[in-house]
MARDRENTOR-603289 format. One record per residue (C-alpha): residue in one letter; y, z, x. Coordinates in steps of 0.2 Angstrom, whole numbers, plus 5000, padded with zeros to 4 digits. Example, Ala and Ser with C-alpha at 12.3 -4.5 7.8 and 13.67 -1.06 7.14 Angstrom:
a497850395062/s499550365068/
This chain:
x492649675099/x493149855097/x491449965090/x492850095085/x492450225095/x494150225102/x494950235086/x493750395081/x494650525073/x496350435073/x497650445058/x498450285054/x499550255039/x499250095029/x500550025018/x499749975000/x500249874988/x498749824977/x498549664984/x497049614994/x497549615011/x498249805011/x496449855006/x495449775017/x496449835032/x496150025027/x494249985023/x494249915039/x495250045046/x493850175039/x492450095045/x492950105062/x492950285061/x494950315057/x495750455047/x496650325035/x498350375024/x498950255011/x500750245005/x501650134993/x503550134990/x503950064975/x505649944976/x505849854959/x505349864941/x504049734935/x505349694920/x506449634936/x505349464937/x504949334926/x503249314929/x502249394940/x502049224952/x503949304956/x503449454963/x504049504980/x502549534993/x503049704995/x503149724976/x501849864968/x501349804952/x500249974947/x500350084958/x498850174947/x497750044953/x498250084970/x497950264968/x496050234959/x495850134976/x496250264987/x495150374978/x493850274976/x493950264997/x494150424999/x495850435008/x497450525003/x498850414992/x500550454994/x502150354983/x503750364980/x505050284969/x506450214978/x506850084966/x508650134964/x508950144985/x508049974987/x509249894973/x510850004977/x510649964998/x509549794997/x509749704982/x511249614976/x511049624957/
């Protein structure tokens, strides 16, 4: 097992979405000494799903929660909105 001295210093970019695993990766990430950036790219509208049971992995529910986490951690937050790219490129609606 890695002691994170050869990730020291590194910058690694961590996709978020507010879910569990995204989070603990970039703690992890941290502790091991890593310069970590999260990003989320938002790609639907809740009001897309019937329930939230519904939602895509990739899906970011609140993207403020996401952002109080990263502040909360210390790390820089960048999103952007590519809702209408994701449904005009991905999504057959």
């Amino acid at each position: 097992m890695s002691t994170g001295a050869d990730y020291e210093g590194k910058t690694v970019v961590v996709g978020l979405t507010g879910r569990l695993a995204s989070g603990v990766a970039a703690l992890l990430l941290k502790k091991q000494g890593m310069n970590v950036i999260g990003v989320s790219i938002l790609t639907n509208s809740n009001d897309q799903f019937k329930s939230a049971s519904d939602y895509p992995f990739c899906h970011i529910e609140d993207v403020e929660k996401v952002r109080r986490f990263c502040d909360q951690m210390k790390i820089p937050f960048y999103a952007t909105d590519a809702k209408s790219q994701f449904e005009a490129e991905v999504l057959d609606l």
